[in-house]
N, CA, C and O atoms as a printed pandas DataFrame, in Angstrom:
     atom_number atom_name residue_name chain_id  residue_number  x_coord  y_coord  z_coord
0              1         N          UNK        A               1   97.106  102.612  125.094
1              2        CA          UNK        A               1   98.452  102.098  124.954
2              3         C          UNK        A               1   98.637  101.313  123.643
3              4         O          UNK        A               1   99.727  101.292  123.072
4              5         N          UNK        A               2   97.460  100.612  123.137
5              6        CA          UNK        A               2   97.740   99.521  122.006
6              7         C          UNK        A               2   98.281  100.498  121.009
7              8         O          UNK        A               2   99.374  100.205  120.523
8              9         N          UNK        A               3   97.421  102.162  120.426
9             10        CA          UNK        A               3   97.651  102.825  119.417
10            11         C          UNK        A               3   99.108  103.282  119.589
11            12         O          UNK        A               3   99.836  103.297  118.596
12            13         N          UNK        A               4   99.496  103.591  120.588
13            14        CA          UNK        A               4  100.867  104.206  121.305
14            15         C          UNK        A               4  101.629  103.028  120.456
15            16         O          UNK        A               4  102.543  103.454  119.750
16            17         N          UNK        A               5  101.432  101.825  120.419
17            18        CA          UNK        A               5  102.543  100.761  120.277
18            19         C          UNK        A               5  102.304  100.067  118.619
19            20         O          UNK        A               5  103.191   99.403  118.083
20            21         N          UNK        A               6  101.275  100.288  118.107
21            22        CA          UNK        A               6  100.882  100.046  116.394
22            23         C          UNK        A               6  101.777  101.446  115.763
23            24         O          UNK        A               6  102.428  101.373  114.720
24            25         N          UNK        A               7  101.666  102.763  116.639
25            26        CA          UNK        A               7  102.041  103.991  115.947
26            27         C          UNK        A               7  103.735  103.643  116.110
27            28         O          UNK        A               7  104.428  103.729  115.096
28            29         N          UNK        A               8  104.363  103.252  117.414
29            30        CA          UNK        A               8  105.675  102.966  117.180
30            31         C          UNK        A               8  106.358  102.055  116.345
31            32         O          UNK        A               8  107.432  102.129  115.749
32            33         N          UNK        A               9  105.191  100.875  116.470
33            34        CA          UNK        A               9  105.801   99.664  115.855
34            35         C          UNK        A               9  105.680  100.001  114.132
35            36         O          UNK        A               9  106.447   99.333  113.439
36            37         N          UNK        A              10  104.826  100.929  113.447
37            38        CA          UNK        A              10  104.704  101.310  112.303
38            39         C          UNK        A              10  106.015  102.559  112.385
39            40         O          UNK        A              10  106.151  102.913  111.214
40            41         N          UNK        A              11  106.740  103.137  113.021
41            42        CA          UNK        A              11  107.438  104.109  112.693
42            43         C          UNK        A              11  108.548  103.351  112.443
43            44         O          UNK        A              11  109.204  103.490  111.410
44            45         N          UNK        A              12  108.915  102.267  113.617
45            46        CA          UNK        A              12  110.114  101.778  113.395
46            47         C          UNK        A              12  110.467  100.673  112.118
47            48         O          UNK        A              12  111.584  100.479  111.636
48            49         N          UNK        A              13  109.070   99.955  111.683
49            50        CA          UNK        A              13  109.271   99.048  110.541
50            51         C          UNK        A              13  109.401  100.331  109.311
51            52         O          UNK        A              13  110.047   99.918  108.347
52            53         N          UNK        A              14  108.937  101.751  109.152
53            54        CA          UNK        A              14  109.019  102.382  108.143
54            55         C          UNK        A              14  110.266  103.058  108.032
55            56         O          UNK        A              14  110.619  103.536  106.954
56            57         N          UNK        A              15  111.191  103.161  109.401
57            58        CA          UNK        A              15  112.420  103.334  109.285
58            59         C          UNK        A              15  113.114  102.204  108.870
59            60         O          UNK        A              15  114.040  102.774  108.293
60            61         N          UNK        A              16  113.264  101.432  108.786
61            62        CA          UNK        A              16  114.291  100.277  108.754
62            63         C          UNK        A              16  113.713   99.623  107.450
63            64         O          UNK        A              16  114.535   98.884  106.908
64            65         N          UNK        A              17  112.394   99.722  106.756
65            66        CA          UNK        A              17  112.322   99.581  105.564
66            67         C          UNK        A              17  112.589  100.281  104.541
67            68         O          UNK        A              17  112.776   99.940  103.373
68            69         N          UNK        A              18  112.597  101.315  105.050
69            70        CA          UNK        A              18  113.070  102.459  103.733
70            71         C          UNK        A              18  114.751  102.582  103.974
71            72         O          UNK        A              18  115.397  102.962  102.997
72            73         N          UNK        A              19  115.345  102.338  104.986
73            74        CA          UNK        A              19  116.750  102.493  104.963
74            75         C          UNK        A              19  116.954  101.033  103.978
75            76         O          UNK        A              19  117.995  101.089  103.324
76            77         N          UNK        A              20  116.441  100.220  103.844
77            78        CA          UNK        A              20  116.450   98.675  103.405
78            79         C          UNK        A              20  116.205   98.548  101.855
79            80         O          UNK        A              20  116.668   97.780  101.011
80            81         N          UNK        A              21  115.428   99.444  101.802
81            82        CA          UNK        A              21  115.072   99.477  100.287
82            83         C          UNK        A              21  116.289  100.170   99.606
83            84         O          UNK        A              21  116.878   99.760   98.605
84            85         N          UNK        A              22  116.515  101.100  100.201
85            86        CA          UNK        A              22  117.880  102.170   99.653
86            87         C          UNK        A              22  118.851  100.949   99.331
87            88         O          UNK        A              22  119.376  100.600   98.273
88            89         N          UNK        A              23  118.900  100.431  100.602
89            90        CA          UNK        A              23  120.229   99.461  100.555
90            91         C          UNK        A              23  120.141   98.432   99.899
91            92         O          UNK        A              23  121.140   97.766   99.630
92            93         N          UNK        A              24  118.902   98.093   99.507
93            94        CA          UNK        A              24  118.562   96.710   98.669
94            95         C          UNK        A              24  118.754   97.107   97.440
95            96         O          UNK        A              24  119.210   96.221   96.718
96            97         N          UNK        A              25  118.543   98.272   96.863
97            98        CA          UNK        A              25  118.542   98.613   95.473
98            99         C          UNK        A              25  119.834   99.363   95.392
99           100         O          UNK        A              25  120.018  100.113   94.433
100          101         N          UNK        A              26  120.596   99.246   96.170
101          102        CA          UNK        A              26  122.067   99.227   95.804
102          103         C          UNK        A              26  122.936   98.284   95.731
103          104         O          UNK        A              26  123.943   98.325   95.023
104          105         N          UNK        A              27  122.610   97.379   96.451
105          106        CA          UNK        A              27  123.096   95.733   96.897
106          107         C          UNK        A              27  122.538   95.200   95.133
107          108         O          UNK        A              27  123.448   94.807   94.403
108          109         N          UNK        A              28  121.501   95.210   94.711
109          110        CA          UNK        A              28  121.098   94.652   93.703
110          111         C          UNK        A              28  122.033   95.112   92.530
111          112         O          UNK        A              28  122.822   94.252   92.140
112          113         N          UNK        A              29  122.077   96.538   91.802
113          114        CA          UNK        A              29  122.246   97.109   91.437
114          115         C          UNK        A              29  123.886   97.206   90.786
115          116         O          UNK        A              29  124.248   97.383   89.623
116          117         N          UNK        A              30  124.614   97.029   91.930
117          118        CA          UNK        A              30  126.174   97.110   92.285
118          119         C          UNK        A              30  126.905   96.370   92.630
119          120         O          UNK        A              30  128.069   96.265   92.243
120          121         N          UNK        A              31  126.170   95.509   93.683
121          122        CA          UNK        A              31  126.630   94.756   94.749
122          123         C          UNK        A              31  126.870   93.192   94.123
123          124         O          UNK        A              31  127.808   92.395   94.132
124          125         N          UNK        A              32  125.617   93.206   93.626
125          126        CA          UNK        A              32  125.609   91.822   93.423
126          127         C          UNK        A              32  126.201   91.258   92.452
127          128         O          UNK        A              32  126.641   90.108   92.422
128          129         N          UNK        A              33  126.247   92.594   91.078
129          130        CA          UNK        A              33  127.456   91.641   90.179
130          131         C          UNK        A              33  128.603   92.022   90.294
131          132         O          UNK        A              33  129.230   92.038   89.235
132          133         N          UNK        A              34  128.992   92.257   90.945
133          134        CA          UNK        A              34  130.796   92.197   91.709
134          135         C          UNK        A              34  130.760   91.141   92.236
135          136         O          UNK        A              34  131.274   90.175   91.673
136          137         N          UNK        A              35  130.098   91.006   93.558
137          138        CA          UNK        A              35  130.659   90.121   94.505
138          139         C          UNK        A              35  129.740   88.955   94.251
139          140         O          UNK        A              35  130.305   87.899   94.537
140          141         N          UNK        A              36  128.409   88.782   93.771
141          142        CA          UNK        A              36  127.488   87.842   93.580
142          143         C          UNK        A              36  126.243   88.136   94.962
143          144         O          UNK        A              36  126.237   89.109   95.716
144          145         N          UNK        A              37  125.289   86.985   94.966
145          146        CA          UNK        A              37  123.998   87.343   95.129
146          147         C          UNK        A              37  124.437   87.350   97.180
147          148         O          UNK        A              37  124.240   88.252   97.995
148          149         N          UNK        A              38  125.054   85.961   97.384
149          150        CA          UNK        A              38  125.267   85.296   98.719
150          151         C          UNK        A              38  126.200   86.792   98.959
151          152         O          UNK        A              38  125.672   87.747   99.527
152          153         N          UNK        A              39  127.326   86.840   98.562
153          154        CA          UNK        A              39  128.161   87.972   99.145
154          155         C          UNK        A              39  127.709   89.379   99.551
155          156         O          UNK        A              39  128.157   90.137  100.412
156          157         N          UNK        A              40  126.549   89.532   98.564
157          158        CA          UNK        A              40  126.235   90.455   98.475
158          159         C          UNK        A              40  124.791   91.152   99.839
159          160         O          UNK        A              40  124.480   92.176  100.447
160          161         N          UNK        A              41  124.324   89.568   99.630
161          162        CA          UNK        A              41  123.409   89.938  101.146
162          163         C          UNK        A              41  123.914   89.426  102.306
163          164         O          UNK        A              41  123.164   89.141  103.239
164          165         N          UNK        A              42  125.175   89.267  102.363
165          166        CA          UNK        A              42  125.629   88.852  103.623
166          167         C          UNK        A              42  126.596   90.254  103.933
167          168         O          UNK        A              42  126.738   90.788  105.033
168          169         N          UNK        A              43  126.991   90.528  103.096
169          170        CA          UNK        A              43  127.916   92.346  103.049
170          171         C          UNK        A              43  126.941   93.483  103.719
171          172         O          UNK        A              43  127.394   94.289  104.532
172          173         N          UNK        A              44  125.127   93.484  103.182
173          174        CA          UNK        A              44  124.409   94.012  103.821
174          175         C          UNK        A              44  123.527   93.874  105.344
175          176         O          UNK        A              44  122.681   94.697  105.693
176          177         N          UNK        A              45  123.951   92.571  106.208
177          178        CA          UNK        A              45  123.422   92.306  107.131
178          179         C          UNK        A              45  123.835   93.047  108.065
179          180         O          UNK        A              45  123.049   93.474  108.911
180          181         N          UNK        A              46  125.388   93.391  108.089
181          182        CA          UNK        A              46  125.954   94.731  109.147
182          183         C          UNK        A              46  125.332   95.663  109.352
183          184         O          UNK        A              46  124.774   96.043  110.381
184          185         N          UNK        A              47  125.431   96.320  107.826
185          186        CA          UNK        A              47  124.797   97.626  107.868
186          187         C          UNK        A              47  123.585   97.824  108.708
187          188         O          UNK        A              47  123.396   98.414  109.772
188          189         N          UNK        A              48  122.603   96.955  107.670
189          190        CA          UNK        A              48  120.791   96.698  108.394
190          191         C          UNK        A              48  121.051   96.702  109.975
191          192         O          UNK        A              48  120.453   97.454  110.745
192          193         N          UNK        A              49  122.025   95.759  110.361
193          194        CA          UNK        A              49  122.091   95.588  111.641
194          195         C          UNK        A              49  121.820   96.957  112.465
195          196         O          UNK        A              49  120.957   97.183  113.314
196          197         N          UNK        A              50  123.036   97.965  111.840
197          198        CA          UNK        A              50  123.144   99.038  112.591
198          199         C          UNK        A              50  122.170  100.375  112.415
199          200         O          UNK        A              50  122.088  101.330  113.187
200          201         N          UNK        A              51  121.307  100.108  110.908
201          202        CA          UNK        A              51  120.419  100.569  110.616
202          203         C          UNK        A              51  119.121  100.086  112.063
203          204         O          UNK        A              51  118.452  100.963  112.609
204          205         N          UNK        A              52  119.046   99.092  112.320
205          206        CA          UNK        A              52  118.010   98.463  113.378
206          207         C          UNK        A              52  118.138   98.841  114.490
207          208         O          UNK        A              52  117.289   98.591  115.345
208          209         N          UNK        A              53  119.365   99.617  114.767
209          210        CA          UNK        A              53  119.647   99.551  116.692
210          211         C          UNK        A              53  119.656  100.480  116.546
211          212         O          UNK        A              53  119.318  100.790  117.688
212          213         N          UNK        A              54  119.795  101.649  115.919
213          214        CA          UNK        A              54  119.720  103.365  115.699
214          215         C          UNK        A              54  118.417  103.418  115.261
215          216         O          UNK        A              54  118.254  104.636  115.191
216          217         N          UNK        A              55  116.916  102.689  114.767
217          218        CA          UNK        A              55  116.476  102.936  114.628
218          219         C          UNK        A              55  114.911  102.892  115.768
219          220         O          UNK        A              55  113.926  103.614  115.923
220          221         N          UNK        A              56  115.477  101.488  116.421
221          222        CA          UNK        A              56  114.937  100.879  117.611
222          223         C          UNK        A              56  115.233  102.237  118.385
223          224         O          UNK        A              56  114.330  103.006  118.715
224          225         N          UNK        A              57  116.443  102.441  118.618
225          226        CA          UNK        A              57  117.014  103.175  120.060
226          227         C          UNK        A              57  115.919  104.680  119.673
227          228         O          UNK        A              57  115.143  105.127  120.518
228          229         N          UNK        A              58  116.019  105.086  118.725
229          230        CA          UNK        A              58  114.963  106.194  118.363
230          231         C          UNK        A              58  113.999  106.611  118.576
231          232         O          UNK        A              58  113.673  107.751  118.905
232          233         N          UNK        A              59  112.940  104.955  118.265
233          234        CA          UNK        A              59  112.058  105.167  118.154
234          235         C          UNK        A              59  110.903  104.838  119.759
235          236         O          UNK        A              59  109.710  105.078  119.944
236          237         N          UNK        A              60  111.882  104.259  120.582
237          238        CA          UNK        A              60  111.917  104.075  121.920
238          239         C          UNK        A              60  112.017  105.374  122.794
239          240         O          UNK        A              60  111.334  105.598  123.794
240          241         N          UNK        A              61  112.832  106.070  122.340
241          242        CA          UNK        A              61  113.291  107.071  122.701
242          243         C          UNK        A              61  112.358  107.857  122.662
243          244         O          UNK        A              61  111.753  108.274  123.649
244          245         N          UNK        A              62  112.076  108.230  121.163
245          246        CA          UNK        A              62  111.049  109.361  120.684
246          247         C          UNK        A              62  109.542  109.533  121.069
247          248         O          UNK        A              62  108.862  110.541  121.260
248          249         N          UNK        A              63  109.203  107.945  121.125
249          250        CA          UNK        A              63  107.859  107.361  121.371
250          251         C          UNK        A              63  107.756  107.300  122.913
251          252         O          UNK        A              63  106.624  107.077  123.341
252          253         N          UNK        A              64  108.906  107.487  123.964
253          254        CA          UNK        A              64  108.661  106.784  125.181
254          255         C          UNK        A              64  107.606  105.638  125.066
255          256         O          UNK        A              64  106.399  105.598  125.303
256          257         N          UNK        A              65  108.678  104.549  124.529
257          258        CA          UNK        A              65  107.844  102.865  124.964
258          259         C          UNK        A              65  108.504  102.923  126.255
259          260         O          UNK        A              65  109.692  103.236  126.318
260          261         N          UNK        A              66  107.744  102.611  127.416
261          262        CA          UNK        A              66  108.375  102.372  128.651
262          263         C          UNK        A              66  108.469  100.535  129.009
263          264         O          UNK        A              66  109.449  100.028  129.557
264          265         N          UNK        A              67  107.391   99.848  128.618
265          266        CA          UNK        A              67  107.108   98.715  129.322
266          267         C          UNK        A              67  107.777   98.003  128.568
267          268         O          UNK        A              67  107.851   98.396  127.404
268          269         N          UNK        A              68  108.534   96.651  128.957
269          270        CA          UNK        A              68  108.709   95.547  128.307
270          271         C          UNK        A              68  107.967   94.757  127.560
271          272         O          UNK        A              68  108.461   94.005  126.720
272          273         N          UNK        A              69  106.693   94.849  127.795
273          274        CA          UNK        A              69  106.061   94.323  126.717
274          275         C          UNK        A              69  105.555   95.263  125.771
275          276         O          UNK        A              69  105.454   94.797  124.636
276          277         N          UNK        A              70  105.226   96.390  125.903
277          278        CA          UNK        A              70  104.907   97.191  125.078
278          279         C          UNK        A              70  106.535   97.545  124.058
279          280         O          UNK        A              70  106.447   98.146  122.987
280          281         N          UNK        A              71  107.385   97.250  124.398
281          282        CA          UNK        A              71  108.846   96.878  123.421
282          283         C          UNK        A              71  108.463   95.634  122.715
283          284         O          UNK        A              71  108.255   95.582  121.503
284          285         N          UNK        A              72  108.392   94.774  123.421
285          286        CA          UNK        A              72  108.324   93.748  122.249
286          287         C          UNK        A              72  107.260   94.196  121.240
287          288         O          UNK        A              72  107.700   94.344  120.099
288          289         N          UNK        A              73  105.764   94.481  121.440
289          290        CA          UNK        A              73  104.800   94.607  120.769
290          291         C          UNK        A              73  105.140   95.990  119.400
291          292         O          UNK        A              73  104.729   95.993  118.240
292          293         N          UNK        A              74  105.709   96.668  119.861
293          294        CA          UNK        A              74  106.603   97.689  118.783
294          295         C          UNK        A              74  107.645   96.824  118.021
295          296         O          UNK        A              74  108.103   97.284  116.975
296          297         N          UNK        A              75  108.071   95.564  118.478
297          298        CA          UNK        A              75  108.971   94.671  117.547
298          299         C          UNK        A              75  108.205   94.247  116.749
299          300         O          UNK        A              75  108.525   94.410  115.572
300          301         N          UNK        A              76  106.815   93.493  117.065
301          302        CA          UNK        A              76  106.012   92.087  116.660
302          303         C          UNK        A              76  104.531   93.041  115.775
303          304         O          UNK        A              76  103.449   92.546  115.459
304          305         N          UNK        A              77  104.843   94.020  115.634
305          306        CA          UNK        A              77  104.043   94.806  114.936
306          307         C          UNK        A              77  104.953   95.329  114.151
307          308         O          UNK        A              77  104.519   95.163  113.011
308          309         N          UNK        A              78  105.887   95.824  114.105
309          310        CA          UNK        A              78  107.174   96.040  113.030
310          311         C          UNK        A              78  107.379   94.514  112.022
311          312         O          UNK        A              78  107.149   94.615  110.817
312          313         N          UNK        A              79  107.665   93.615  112.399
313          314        CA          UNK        A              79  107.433   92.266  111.984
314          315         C          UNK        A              79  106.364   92.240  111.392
315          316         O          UNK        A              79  106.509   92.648  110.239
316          317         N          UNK        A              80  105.465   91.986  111.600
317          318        CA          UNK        A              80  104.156   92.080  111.110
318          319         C          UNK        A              80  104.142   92.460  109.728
319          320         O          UNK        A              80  103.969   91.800  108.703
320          321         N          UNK        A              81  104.397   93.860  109.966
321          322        CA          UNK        A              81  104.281   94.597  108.572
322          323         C          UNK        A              81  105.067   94.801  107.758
323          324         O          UNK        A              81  104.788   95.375  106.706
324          325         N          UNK        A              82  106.519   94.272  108.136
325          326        CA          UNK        A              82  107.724   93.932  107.408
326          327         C          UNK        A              82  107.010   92.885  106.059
327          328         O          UNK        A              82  106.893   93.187  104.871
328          329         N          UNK        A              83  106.567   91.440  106.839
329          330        CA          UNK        A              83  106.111   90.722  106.371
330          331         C          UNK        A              83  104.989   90.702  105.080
331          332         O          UNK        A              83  105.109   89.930  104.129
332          333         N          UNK        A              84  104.284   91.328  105.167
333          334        CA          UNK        A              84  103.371   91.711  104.869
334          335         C          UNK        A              84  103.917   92.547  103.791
335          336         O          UNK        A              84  103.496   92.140  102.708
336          337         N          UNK        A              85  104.542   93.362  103.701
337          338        CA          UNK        A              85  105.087   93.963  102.837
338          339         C          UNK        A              85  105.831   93.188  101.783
339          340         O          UNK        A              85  105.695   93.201  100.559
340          341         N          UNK        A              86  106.630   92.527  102.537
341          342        CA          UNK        A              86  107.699   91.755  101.596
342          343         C          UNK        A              86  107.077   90.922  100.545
343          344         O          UNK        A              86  107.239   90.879   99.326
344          345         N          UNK        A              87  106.235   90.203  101.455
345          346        CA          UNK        A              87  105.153   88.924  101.147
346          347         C          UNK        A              87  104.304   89.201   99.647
347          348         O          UNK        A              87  104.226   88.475   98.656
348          349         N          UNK        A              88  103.719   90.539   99.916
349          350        CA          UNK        A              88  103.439   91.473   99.352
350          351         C          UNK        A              88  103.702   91.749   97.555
351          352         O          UNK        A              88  103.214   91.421   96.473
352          353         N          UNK        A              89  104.839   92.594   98.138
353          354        CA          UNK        A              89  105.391   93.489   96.900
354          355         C          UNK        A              89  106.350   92.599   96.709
355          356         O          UNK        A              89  106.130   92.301   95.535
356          357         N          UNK        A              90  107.125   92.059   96.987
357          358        CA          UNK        A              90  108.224   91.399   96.282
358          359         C          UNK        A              90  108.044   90.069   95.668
359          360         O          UNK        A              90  108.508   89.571   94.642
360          361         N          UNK        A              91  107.181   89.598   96.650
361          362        CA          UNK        A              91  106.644   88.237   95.803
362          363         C          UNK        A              91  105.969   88.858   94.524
363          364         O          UNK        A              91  106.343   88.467   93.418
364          365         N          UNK        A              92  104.997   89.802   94.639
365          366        CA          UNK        A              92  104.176   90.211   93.499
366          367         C          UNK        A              92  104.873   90.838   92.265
367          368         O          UNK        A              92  104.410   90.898   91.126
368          369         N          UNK        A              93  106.352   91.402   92.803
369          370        CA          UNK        A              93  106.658   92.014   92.036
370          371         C          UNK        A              93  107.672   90.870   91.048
371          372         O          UNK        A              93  107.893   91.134   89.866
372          373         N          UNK        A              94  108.050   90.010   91.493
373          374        CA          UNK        A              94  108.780   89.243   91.051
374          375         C          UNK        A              94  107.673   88.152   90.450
375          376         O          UNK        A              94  108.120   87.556   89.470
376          377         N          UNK        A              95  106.817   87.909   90.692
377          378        CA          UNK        A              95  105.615   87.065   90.029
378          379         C          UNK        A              95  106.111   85.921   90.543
379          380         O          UNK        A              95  106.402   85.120   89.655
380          381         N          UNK        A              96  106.341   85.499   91.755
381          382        CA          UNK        A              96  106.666   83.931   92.337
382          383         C          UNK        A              96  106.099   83.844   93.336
383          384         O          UNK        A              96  105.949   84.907   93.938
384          385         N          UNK        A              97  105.562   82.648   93.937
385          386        CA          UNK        A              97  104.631   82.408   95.208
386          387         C          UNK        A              97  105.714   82.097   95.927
387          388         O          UNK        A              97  106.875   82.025   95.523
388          389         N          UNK        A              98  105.147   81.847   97.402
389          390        CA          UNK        A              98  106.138   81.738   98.535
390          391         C          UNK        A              98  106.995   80.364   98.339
391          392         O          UNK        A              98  108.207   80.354   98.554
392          393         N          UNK        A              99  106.358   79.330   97.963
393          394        CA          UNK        A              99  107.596   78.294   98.018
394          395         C          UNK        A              99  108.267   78.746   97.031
395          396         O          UNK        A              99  109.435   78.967   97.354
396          397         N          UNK        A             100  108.007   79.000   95.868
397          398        CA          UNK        A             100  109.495   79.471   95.141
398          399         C          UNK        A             100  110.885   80.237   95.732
399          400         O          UNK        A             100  112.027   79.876   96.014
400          401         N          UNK        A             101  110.112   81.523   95.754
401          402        CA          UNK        A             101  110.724   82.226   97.144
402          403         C          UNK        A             101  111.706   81.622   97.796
403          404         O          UNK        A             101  112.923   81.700   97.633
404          405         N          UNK        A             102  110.974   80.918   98.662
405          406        CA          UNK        A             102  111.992   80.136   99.764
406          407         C          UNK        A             102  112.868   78.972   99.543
407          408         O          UNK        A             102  113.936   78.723  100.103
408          409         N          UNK        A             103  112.027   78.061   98.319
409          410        CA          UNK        A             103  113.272   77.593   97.431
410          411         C          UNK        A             103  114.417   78.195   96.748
411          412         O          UNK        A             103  115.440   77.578   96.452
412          413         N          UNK        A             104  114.200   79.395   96.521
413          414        CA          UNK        A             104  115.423   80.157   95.518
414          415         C          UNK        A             104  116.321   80.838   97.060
415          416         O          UNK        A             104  117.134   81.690   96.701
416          417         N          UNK        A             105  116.319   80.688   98.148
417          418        CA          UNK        A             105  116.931   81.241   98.951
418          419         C          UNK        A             105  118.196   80.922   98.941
419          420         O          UNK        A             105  118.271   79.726   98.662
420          421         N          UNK        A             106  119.435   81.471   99.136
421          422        CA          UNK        A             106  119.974   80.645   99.659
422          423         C          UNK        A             106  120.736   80.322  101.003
423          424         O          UNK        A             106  121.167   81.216  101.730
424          425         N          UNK        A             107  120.852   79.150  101.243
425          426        CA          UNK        A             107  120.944   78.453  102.483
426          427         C          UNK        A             107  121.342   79.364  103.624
427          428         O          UNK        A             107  120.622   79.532  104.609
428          429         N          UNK        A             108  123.008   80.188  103.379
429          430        CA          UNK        A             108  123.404   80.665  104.193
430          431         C          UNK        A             108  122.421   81.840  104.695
431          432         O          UNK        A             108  121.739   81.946  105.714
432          433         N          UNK        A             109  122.660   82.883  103.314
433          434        CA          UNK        A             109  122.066   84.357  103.378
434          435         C          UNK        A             109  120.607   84.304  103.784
435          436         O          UNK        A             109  120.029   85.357  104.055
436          437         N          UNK        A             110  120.122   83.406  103.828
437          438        CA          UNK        A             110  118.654   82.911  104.127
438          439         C          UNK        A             110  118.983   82.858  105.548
439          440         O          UNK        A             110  118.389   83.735  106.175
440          441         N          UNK        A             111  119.709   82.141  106.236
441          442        CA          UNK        A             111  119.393   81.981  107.728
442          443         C          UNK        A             111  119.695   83.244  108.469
443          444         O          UNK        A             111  119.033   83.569  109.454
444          445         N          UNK        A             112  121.207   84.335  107.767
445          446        CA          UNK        A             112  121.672   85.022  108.296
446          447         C          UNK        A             112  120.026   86.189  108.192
447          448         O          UNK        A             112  119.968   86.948  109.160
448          449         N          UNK        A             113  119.123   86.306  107.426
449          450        CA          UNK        A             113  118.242   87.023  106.773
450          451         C          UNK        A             113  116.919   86.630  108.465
451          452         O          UNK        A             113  116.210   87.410  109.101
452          453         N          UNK        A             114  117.088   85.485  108.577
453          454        CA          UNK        A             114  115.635   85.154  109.536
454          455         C          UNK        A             114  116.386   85.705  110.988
455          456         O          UNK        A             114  115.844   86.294  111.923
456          457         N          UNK        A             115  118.233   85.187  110.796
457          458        CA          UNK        A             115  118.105   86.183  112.488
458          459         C          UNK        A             115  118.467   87.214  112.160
459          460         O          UNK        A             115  119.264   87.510  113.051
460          461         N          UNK        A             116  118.436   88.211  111.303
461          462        CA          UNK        A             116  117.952   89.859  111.519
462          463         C          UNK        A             116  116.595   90.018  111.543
463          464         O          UNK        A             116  116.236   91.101  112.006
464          465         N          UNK        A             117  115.431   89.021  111.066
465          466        CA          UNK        A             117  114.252   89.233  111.503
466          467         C          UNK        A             117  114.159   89.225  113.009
467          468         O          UNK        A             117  113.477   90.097  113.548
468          469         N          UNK        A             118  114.804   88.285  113.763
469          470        CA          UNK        A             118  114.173   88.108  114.972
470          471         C          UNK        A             118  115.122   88.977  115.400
471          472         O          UNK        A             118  114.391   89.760  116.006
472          473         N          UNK        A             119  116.817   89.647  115.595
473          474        CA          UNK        A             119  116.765   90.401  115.989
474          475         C          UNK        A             119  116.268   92.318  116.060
475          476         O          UNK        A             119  116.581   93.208  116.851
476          477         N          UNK        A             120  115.434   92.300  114.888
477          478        CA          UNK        A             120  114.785   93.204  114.634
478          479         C          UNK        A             120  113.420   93.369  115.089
479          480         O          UNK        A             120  112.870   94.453  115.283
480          481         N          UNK        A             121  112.854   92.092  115.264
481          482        CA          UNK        A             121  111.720   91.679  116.799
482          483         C          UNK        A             121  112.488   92.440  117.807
483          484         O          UNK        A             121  112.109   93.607  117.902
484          485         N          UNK        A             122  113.400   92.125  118.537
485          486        CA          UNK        A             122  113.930   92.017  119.689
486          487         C          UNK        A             122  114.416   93.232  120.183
487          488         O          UNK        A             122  114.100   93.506  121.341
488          489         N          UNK        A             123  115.184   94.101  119.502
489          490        CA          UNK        A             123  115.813   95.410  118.940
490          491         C          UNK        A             123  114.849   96.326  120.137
491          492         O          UNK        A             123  115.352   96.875  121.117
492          493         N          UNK        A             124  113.841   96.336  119.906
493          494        CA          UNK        A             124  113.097   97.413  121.011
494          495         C          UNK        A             124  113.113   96.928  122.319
495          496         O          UNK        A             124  112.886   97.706  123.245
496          497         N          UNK        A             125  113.408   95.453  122.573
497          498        CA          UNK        A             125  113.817   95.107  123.933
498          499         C          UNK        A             125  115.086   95.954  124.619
499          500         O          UNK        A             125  115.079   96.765  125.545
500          501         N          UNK        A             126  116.238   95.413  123.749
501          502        CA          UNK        A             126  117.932   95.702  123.973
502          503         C          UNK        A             126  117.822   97.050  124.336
503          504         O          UNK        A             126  118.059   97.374  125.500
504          505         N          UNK        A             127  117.416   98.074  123.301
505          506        CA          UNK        A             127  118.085   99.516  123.161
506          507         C          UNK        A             127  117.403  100.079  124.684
507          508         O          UNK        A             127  116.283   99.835  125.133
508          509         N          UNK        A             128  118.414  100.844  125.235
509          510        CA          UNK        A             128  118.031  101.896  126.698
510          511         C          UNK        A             128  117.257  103.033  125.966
511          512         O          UNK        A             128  117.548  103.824  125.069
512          513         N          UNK        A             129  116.312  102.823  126.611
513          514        CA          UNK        A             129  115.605  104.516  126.526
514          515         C          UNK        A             129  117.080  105.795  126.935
515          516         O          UNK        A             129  116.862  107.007  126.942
């Protein structure tokens, strides 16, 4: 069961990161000098949103996760490697350590940013098989 739930929880963070990247490097790109940086990741939290529940509902679906905890653990392993990624490549790529990072956040788009993390934890709970 654990591989059953690393293999889901890796399908669903590789869906919702690559729909994310698309959307991040358009948000960057377009987005942000029109409307600015805050407007611009708060314009993309919808989308992601709906990117997350079509991707959850999928991968629940596709994978038959049956158990409630084996849902969360497809969240908290999606998380995981979200993290890890971000932590990763974007810190690295930008050449700044984590407090910078989280100092340059800002306030709003930052909080709206941690609850799509946790509802993107959660996401494999909600969606019906």
């Amino acid at each position: 069961m654990v591989r059953e739930i690393l293999g889901a929880g890796a399908l669903y963070f590789a869906l919702v990161f690559g729909a994310g990247f698309v959307v991040g490097f358009v948000r960057v790109l377009w987005l942000v000098p029109l409307v600015g940086e805050r407007a611009a990741e708060l314009l993309e939290a919808p989308l992601m949103l709906a990117v997350t529940i079509v991707a959850a509902r999928w991968v629940v679906r596709r994978r038959a996760v049956p158990t409630t905890t084996s849902r969360l653990g497809v969240g908290l392993v999606a998380l995981g490697l979200m993290l890890v990624v971000e932590l990763t490549f974007v810190l690295g790529l930008r050449g700044m350590t984590l407090r910078e990072y989280l100092a340059g956040r800002d306030a709003v788009a930052g909080t709206v940013y941690v609850t799509m993390l946790v509802i993107f934890v959660l996401m494999p709970l909600v969606v019906r098989r």
